[in-house]
BAFI-3210 file (N, C-alpha, C; in Angstrom, 3 decimals, decimal comma, padded with zeros to 6 digits):
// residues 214
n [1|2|3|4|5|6|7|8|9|10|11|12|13|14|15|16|17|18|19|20|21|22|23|24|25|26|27|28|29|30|31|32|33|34|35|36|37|38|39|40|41|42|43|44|45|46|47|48|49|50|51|52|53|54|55|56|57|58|59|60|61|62|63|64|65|66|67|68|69|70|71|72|73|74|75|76|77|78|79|80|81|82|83|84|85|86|87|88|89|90|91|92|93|94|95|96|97|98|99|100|101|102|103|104|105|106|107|108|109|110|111|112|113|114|115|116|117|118|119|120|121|122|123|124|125|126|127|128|129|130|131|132|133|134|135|136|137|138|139|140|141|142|143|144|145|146|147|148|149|150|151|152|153|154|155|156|157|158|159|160|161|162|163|164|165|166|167|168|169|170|171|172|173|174|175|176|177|178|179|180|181|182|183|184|185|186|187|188|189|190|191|192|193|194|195|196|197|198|199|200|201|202|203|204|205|206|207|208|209|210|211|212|213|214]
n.u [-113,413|-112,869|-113,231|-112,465|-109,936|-105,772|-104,374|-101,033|-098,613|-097,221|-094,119|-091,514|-089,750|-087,131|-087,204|-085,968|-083,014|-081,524|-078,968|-077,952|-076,103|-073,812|-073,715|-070,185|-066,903|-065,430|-067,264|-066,543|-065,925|-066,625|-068,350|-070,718|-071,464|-071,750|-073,826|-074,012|-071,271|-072,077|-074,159|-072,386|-071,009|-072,942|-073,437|-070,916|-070,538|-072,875|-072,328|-073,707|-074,083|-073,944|-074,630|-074,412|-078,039|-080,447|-082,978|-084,042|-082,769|-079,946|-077,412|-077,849|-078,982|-079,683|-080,358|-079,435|-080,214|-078,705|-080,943|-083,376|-083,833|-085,083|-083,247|-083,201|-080,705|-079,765|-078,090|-079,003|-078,403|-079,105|-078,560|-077,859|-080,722|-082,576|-083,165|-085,331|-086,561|-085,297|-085,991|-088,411|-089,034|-088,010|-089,620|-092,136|-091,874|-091,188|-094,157|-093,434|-094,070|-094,121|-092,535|-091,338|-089,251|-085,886|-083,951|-080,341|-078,456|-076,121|-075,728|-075,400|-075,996|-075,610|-072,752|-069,658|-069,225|-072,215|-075,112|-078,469|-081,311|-084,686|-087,939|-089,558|-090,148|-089,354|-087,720|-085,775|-084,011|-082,712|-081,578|-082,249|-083,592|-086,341|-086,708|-087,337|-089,655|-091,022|-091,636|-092,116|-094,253|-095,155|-093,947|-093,471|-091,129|-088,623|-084,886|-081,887|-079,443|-076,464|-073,786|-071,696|-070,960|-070,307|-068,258|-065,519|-066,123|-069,075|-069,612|-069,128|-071,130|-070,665|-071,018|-070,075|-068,210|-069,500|-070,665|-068,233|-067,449|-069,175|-068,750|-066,780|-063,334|-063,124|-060,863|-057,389|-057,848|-060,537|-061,401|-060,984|-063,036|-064,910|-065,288|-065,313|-068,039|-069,714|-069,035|-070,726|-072,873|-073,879|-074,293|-076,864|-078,579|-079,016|-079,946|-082,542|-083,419|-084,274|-085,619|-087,046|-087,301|-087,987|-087,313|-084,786|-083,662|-083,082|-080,193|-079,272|-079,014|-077,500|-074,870|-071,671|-069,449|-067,294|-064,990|-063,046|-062,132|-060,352]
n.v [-019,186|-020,272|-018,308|-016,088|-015,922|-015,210|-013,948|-015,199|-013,010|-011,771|-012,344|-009,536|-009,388|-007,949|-006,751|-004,574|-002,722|-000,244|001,876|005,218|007,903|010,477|011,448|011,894|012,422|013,032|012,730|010,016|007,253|008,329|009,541|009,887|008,875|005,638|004,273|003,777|002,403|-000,071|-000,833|-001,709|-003,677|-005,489|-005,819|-007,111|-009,553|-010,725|-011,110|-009,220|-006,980|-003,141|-000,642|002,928|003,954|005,941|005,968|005,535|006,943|006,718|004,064|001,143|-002,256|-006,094|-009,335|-012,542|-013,322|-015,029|-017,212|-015,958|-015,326|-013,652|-009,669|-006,275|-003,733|-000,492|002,511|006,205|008,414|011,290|013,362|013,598|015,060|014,155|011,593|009,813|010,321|008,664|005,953|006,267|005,607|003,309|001,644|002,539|001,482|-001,032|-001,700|-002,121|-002,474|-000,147|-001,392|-003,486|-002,285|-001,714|000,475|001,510|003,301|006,077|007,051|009,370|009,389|006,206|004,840|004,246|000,753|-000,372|-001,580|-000,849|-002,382|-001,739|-002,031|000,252|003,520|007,464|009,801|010,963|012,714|012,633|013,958|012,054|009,785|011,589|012,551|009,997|008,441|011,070|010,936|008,066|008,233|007,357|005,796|003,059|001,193|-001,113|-000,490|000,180|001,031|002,239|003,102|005,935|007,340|010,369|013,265|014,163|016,233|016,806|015,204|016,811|018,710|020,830|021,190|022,828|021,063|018,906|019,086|018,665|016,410|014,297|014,385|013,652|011,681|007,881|007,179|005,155|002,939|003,122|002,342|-000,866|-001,349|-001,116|-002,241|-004,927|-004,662|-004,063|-006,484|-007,870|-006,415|-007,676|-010,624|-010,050|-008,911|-010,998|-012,683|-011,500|-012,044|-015,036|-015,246|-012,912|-009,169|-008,427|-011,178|-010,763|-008,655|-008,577|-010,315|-008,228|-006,167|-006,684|-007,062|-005,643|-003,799|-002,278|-002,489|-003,621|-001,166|000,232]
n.w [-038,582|-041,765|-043,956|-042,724|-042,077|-041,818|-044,518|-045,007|-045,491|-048,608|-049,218|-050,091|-052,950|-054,276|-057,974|-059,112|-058,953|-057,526|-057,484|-055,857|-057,131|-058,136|-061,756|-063,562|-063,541|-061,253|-059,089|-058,479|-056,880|-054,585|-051,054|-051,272|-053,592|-052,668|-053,846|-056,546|-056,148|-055,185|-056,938|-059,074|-057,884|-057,665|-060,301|-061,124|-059,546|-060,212|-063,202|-064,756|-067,474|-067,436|-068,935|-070,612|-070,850|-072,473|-072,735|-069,888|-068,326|-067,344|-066,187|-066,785|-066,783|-067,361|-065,973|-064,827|-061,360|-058,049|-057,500|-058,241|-060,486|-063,215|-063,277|-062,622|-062,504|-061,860|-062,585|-062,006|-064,529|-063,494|-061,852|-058,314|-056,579|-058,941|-059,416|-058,993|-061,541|-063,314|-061,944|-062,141|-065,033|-065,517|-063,954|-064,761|-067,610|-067,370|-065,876|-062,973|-059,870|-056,795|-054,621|-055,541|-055,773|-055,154|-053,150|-052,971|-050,933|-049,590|-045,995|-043,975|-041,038|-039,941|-039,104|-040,543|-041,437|-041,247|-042,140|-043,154|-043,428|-044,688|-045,001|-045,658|-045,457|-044,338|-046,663|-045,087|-045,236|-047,510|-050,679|-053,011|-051,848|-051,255|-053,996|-055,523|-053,753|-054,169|-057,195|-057,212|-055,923|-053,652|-050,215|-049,667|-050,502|-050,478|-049,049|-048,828|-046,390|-046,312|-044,539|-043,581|-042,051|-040,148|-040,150|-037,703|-036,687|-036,895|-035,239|-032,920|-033,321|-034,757|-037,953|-040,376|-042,354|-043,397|-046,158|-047,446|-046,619|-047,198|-049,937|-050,716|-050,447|-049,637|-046,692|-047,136|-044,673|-044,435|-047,048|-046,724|-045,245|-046,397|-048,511|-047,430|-046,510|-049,106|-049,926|-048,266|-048,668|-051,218|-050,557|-048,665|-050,525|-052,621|-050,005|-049,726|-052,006|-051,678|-049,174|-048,763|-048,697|-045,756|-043,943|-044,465|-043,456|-040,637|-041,201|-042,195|-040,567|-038,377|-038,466|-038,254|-039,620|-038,480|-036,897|-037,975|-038,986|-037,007]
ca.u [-113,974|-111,675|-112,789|-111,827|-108,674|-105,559|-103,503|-100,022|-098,325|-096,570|-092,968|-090,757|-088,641|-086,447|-086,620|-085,507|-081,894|-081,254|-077,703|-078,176|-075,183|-073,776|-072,422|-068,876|-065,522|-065,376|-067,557|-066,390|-065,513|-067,233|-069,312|-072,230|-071,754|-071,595|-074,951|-073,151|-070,075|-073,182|-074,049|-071,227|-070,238|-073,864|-072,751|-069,687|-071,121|-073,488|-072,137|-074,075|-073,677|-074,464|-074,265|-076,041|-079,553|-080,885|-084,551|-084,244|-081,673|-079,094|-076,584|-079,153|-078,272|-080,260|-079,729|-079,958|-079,014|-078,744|-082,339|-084,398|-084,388|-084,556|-083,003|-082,808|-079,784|-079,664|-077,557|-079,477|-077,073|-079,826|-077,656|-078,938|-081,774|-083,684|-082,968|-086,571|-086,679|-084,921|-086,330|-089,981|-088,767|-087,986|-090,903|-093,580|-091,518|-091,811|-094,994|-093,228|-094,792|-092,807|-092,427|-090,017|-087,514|-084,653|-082,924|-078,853|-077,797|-075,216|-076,314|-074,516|-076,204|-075,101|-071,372|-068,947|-069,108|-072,804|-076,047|-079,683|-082,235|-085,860|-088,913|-090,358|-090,286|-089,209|-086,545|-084,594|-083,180|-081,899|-082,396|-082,180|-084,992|-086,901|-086,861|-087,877|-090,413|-091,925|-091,829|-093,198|-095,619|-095,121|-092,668|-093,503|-090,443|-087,359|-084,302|-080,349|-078,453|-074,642|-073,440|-070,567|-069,903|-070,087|-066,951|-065,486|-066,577|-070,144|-069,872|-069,088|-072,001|-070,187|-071,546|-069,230|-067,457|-070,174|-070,821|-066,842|-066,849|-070,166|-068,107|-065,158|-063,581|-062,769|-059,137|-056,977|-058,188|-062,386|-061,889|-060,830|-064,205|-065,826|-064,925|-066,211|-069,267|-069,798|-069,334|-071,629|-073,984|-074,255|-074,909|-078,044|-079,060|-079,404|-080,480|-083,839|-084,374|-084,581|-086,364|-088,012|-086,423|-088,344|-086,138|-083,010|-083,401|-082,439|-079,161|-078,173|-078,752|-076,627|-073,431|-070,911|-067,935|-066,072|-063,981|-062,176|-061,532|-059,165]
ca.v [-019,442|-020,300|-017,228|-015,071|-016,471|-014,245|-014,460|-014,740|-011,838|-011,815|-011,623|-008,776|-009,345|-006,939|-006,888|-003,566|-002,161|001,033|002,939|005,931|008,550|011,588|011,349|012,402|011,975|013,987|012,236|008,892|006,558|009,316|009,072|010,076|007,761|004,394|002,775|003,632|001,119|-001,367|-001,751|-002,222|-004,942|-006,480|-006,251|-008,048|-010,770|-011,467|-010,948|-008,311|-006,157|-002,504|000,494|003,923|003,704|007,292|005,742|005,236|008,280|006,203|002,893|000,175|-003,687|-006,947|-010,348|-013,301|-013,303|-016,271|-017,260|-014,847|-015,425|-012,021|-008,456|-005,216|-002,936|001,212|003,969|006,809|009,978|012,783|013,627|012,854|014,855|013,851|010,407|009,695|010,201|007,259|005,059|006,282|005,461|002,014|000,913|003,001|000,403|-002,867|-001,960|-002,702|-001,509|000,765|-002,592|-004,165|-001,300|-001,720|001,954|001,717|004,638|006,977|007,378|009,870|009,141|005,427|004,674|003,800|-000,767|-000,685|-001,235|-000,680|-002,388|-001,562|-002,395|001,135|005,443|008,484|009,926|010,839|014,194|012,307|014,351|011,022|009,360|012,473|012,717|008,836|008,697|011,754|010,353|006,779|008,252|006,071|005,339|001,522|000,492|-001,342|000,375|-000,500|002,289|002,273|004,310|006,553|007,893|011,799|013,966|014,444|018,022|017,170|014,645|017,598|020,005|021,898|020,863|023,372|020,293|017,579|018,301|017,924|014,458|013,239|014,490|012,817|009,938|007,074|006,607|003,638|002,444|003,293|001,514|-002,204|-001,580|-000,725|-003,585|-005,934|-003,889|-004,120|-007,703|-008,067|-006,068|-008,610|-011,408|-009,174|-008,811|-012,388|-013,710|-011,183|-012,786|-016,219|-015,549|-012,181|-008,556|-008,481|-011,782|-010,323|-007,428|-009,742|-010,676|-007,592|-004,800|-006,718|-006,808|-004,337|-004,290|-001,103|-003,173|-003,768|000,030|000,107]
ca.w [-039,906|-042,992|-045,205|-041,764|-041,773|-042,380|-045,723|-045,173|-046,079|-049,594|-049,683|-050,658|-053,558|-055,221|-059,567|-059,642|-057,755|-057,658|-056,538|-056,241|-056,716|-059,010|-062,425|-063,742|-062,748|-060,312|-057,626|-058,615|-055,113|-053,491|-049,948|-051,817|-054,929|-052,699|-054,346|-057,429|-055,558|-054,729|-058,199|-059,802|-056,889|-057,782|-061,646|-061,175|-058,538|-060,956|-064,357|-065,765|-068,082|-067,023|-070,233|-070,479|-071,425|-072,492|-072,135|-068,606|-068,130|-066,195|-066,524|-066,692|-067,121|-067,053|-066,187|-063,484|-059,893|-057,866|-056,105|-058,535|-061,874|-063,705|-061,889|-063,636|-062,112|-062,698|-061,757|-062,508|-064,228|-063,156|-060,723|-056,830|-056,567|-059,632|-059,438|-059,232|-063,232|-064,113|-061,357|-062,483|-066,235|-065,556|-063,461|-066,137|-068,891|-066,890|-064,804|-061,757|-058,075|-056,066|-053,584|-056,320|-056,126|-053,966|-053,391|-051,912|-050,687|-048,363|-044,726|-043,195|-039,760|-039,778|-038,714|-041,558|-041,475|-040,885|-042,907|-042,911|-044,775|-044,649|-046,156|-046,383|-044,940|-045,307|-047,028|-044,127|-045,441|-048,442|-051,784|-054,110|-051,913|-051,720|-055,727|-055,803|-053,212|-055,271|-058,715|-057,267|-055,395|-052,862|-049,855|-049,303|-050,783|-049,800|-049,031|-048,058|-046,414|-046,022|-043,564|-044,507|-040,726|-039,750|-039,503|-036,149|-036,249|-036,724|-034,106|-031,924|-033,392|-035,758|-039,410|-041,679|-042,928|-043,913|-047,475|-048,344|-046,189|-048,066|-051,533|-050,526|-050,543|-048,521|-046,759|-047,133|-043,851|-044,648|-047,960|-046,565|-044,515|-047,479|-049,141|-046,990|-046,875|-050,127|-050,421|-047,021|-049,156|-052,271|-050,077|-048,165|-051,210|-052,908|-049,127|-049,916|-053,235|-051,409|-047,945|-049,211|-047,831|-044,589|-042,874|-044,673|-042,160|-039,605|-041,239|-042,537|-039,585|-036,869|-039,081|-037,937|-040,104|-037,934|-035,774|-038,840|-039,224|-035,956]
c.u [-112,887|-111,896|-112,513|-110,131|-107,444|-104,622|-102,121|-099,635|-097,302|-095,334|-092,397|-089,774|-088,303|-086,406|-086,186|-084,447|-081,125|-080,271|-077,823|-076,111|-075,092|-073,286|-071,277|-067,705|-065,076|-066,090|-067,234|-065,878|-065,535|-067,515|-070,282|-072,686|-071,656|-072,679|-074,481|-072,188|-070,968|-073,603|-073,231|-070,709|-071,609|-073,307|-071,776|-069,999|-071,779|-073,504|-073,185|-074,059|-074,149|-073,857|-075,258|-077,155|-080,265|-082,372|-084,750|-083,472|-080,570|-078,248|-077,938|-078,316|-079,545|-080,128|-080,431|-079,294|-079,507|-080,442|-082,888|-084,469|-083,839|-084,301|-082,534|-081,922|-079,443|-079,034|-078,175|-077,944|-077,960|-079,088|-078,614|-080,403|-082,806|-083,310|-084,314|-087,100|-086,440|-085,092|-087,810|-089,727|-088,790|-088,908|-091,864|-093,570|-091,794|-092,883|-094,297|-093,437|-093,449|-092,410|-091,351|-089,205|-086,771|-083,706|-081,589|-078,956|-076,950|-076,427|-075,096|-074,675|-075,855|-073,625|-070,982|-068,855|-070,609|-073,806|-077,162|-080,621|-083,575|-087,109|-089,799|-089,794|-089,797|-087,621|-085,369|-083,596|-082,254|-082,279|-083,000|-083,307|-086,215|-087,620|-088,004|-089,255|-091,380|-092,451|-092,670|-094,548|-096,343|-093,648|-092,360|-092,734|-089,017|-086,114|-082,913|-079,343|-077,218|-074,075|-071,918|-069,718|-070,677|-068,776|-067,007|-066,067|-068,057|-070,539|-070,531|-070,022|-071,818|-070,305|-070,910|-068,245|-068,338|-070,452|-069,283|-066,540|-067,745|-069,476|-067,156|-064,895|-062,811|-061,160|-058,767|-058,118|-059,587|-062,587|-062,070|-062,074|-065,298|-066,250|-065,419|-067,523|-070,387|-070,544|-070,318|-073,281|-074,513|-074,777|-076,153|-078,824|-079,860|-080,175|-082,202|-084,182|-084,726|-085,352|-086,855|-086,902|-086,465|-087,213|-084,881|-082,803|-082,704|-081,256|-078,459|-077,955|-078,542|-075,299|-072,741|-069,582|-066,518|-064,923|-062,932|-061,415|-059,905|-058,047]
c.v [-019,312|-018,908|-016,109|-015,343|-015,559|-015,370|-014,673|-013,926|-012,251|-011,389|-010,228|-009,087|-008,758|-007,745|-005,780|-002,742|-001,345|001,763|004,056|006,956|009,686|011,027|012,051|012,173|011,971|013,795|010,867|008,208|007,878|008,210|008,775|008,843|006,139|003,316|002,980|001,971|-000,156|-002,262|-002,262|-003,384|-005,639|-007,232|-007,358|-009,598|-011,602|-011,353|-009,897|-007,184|-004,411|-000,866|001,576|003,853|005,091|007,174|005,852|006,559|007,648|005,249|001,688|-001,021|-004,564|-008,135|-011,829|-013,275|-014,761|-016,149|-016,759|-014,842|-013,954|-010,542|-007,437|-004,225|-001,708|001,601|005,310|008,385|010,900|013,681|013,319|013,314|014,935|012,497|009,683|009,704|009,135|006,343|004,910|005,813|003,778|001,481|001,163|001,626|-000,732|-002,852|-002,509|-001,883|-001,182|-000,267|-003,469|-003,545|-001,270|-000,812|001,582|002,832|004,914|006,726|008,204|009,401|007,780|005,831|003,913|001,890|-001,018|-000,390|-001,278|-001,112|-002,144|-001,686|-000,730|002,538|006,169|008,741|010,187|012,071|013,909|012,972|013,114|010,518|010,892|012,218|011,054|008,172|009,890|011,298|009,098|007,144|007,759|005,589|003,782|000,712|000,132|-000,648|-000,546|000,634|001,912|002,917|004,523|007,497|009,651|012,431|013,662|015,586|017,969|016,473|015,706|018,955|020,840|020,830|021,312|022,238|019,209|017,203|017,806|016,555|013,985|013,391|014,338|011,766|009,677|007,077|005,476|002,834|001,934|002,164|000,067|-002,264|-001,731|-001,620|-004,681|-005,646|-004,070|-005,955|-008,276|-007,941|-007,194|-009,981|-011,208|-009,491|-010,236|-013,481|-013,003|-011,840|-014,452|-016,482|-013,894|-010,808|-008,241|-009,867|-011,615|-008,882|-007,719|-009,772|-008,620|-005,925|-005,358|-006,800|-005,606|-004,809|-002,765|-001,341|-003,283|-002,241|000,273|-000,887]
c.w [-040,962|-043,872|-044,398|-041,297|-041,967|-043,456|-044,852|-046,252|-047,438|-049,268|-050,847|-051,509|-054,713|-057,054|-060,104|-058,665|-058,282|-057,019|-056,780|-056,067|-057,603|-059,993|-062,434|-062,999|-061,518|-058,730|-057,659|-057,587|-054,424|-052,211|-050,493|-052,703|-054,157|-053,168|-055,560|-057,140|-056,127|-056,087|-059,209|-058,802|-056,898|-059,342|-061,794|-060,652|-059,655|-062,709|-065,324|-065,793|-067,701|-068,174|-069,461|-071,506|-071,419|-072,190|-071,108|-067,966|-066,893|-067,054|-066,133|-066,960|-066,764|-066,637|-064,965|-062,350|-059,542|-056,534|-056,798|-059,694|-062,421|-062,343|-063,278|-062,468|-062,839|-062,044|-062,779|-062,667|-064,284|-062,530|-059,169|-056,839|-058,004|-059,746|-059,594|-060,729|-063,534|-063,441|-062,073|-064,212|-066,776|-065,151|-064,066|-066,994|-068,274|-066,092|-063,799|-060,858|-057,777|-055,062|-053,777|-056,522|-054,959|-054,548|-052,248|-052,102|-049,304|-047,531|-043,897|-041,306|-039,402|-039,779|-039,822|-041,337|-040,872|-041,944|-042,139|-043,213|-043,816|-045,096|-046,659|-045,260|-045,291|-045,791|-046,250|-044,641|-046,322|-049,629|-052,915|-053,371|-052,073|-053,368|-055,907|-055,452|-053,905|-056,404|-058,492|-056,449|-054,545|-051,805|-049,337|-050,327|-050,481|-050,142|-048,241|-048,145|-045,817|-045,407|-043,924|-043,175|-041,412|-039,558|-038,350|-035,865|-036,184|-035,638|-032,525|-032,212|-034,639|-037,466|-040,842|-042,825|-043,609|-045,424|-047,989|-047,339|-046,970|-049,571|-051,871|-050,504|-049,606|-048,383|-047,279|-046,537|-044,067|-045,875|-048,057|-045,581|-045,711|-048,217|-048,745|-046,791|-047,809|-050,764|-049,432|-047,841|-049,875|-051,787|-049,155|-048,943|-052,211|-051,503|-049,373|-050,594|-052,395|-050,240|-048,018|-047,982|-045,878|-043,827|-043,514|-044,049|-041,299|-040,187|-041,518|-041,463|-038,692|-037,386|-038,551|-038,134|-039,610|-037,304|-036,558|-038,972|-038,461|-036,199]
res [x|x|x|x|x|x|x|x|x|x|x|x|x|x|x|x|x|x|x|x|x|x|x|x|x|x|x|x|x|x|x|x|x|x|x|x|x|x|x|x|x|x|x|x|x|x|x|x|x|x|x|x|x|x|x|x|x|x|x|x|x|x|x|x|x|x|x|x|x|x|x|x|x|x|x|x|x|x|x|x|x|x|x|x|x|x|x|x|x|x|x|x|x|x|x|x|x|x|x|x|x|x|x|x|x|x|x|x|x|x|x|x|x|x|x|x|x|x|x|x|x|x|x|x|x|x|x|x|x|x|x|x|x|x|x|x|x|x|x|x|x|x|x|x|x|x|x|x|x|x|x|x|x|x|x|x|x|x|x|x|x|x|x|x|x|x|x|x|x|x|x|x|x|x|x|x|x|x|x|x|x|x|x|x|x|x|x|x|x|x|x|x|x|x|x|x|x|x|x|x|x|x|x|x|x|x|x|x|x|x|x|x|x|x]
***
């Protein structure tokens, strides 16, 4: 029967992208700060402008990407875990569902030249989703994690070293991974706006840019 029929499902597409990282100098080309990286390598890609916005409590910007018309881009300066403030700040102001926020972030448990995207769960022992996931009230929203690698030491159990690798920064070597990473990301990102983030899963979690590391 036609009114038993099913819908097709509505695409996923990002109007709100969110890096999450710390402010100040001091973690700047961090581990931690790489959705910081992300948006500033969306900024650039796509020419816009990205200031601080005390309304929103972050770096905010507006503009067009390619495939999507309008895209609003934040880095929230709460610091990580309240990041959820200036995500919930922006989506209150434009009514936008927690469905239209696309969060980058660190992954320590991914391997340094590899991403993640997702359409939705939990925070994963991240404080910045944590905070965000709180504030929206809601974890059914898309997500692109960057993997940043594990020490060797935690490889082998021993953990005493992980927050100064996540508050550190990349080598030479890590950063020409990074880099392509980066720019791997921005095209992830514009293939969601055009075939929605669910079949840009597919492209962007079989990439593996480590080979390059060696």
């Amino acid at each position: 029967m036609k009114d038993e029929e099913v819908k097709p499902k509505a695409l996923v597409i990002p109007q709100l992208i969110v890096g999450l990282g710390n402010p100040e100098p001091k973690y700047d080309q961090t581990r931690h700060n790489i959705g910081f990286a992300a948006i500033d390598s969306l900024a650039h890609a796509w020419q816009i402008s990205v200031a601080e916005n005390r309304k929103f409590q972050g770096e905010f910007g507006e503009g067009t990407a390619p495939g999507n018309g309008k895209i609003r881009l934040l880095k929230p300066l709460t610091y990580m875990n309240r990041s959820g403030q200036a995500v919930q700040a922006v989506t209150s102001w434009y009514k936008l569902p927690p469905e239209s926020v696309l969060v980058i972030y660190d992954d320590l448990d991914l391997p340094l030249g590899k991403t993640r995207l997702r359409l939705s769960g939990s925070a994963g022992g991240h404080n910045g989703m944590k905070s965000i996931i709180s504030h929206l009230n809601s974890q059914n929203f898309p997500r692109l994690r960057i993997g940043i690698g594990k020490p060797k030491s935690a490889i082998d159990g021993d953990n005493s070293h992980t927050v100064s690798h996540v508050l550190g920064r990349f080598s030479a070597a890590e950063n020409k991974v990074i880099s392509q990473v980066l720019d791997f990301m921005v095209d992830c990102v514009e293939f969601s706006f055009k075939q929605g983030v669910e079949k840009a899963m597919n492209r962007c979690n079989t990439q593996n840019f480590s080979d390059v590391e060696s």
